[in-house]
Residue, then its C-alpha position, 0 to 999 in steps of 0.5 A: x792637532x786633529x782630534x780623535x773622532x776627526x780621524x775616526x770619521x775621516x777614516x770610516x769614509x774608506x770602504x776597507x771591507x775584507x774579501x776571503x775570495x780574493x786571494x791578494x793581500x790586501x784583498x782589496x783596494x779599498x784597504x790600499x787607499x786606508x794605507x795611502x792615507x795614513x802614510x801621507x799622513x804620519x809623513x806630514x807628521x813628521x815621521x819621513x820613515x812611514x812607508x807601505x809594504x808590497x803587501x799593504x802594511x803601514x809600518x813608521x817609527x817615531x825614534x827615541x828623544x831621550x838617552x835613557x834604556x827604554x824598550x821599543x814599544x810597537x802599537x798595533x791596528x788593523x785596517x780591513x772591516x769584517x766582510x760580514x756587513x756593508x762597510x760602503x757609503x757609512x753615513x755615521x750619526x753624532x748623539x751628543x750629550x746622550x739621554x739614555x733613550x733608544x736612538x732612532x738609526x733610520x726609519x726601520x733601524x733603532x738601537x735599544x737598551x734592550x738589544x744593547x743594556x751597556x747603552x746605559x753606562x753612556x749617559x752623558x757621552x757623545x756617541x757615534x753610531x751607524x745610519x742602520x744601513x752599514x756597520x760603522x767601521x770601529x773594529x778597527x778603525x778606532x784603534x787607528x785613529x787612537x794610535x794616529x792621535x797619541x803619535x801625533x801629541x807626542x810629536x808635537x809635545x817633544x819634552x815628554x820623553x820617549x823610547x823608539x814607538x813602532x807603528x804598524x797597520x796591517x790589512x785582512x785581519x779579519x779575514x785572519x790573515x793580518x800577520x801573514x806578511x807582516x815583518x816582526x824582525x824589521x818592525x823590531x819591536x821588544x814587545x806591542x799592543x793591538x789596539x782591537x778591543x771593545x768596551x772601555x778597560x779592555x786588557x786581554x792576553x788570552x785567546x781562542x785557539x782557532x781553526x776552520x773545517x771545511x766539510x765536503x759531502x758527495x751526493x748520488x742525484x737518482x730520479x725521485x721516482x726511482x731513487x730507493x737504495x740508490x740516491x744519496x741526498x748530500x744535503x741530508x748527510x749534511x743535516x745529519x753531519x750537524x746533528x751529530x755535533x754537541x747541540x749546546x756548544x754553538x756561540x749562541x749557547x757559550x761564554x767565558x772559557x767554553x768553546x765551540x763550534x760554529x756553522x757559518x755557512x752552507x751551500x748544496x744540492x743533492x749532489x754537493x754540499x759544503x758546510x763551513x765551521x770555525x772551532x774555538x777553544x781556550x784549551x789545547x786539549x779540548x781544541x784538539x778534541x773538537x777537531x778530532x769530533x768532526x773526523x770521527x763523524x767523517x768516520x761514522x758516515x763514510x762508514x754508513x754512506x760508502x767511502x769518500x762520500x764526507x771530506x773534512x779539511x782543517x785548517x789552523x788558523x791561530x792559537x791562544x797567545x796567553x803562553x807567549x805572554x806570560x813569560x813577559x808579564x811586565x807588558x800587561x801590568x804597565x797596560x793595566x798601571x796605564x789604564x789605572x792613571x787613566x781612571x780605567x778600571x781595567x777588564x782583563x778578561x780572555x778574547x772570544x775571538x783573536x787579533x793580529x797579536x795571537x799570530x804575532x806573538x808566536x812570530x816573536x812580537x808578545x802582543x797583548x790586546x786593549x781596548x778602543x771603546x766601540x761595542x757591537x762589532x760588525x753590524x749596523x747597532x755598532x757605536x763607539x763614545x768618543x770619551x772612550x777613544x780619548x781614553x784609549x789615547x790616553x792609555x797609548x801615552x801612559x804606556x809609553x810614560x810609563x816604560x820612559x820612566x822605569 
């Protein structure tokens, strides 16, 4: 049987690199190549069921061995990387037996306990990192490999008895766009778990509300030199835009519960500028407040610069899943019971962000989120210690133990 990191290592080879601007699902070919991949191989499993869907999706199934009533239980992972860093040509680096010193990624790159502290808790491990060029691809290739590994162990350790395990892989996750062709009434899972989390015990069922805001703002270009009372510079407008947003409720400035709001992108002239945001909050009222400050500042400088000058365009994206999770609460207390028999201290603590199973779990499919063990998401300091995948393997079989044996 392959290893985990065997598999994690093979499937970062794989430019799965999301694209917003595509508007195809799978919005690239790469994630099409990832899905060929693990079809192929869960069929040489012996799991005949393993198919891709029209839009890209993985789904199999591994059927029930035993006569007892057990849940069907779906594992979860998505197979895109963040569009935000190169995800080409990832030329991973094996530290074994790590020293506790900063490691050297290239000649301009190192990855320091002073940029990264928690580096210290791995002394001892063997740690897969980037060459500093591209980010390494465990967001979420990791959580693949996890749920590849426990499939395969229960295949070939057939006396462990199981209920019917659901498998899916879905693409575009990152892009937020993962569960928007996914079939939860074919999947026909009672319950699952994203495999997307960070750190070692990560167990988390509450999310981020989320949207993103487009904001729009019409120039009038006039000559400079003959400009006064007449032009109207968009790009101004637009500082001014963000001026009147709350200055300390940015991501670099919150954690926990607070939210916030973020500028990802800009682009403009005198003309035309377009600034792009995502709103997070835990809070439906405070979510809701949030989205109605960028209409109100639409308001007050449509009423100053003339009518249609500032468009904002809100888009909900996804909401926070602790309302669907609650009611099946058993879900999250067998993870944590699962962690537990692992020697994992489970972490329950809220998503700054979302996963495939905040959408699904308001599809239907309550899908509460654990970890795969990587740290730094989406960069070129991203690692992951192989004893953290081995752990969240272990984690997949002692939930499905567990639920065998209830």
């Amino acid at each position: 049987m392959k290893k985990v990191e065997e598999r994690f290592l093979e499937y970062i080879k794989v430019d799965t690199k999301a694209d917003e601007n595509t508007k195809v699902t799978p919005s690239t070919k790469g994630q099409l190549k990832l899905a060929e991949i693990l079809c192929n191989e869960l069929k040489e499993m012996g799991i005949k069921n393993a198919k891709i869907s029209e839009h890209g999706y993985v789904y199999a199934s591994l059927e029930k061995n035993c006569n007892k009533e057990i849940p069907t239980i779906g594992f979860i992972a998505h197979m895109d990387t963040a569009p935000d860093y190169c995800g080409t040509n990832v030329n991973p680096q094996i530290v074994k037996n790590y020293n506790g010193e900063d490691i050297k990624l290239n000649k301009n790159v190192t990855l320091s306990s002073k940029f990264s502290p928690e580096l210290k808790k791995y002394i001892g491990k063997t740690l897969i990192t980037t060459d500093g060029n591209t980010l390494l691809g465990a967001d979420d290739k990791a959580g693949i490999a996890e749920i590849m590994t426990a499939i395969n162990y229960l295949v070939n350790n057939p006396e462990i008895e199981h209920g019917t395990i659901k498998i899916g892989f879905t693409p575009d996750e990152e892009i937020g766009e993962g569960a928007d062709h996914f079939d939860v009434e074919g999947f026909a899972a009672d319950f699952a778990y994203t495999l997307d989390g960070g750190e070692v015990g990560e167990l988390e069922y509450e999310n981020f509300n989320a949207a993103g805001i487009n904001v729009e703002i019409k120039g009038v270009n006039v000559h400079p030199g003959h400009a006064k009372n007449k032009m109207i510079n968009s790009i101004m407008v637009a500082h001014e835009f963000i001026n009147m947003l709350p200055i300390n409720e940015v991501p670099e400035k919150t954690e926990k519960y607070e939210g916030f709001s973020h500028l990802s992108d800009i682009k403009g002239s005198v003309e035309n500028t377009t600034l792009q945001f995502i709103v997070r909050d835990f809070f439906e009222d405070t979510f809701e407040k949030r989205k109605s400050q960028f209409k109100e500042i639409e308001k007050q400088l449509n009423e100053k610069y003339g009518v249609g000058i500032v468009n904002v365009i809100i888009k909900e994206q996804y909401k926070n899943m602790k309302e669907k999770i609650e009611p099946v609460m058993h879900i999250v207390e067998v993870a944590k019971k699962a962690m537990e028999d692992a020697d994992v201290v489970p972490k329950i603590k809220p998503i700054r962000g979302g996963t495939d199973g905040a959408r699904l779990s308001y599809m239907g499919l309550p899908t509460p989120n654990i970890f795969t063990g990587g740290e730094n998401f989406h960069g070129k300091y991203e690692y992951i210690p192989v004893e953290s995948m081995e752990k969240a393997v272990e984690v997949i079989l002692n939930i499905i133990k567990i639920y065998a044996n209830k």
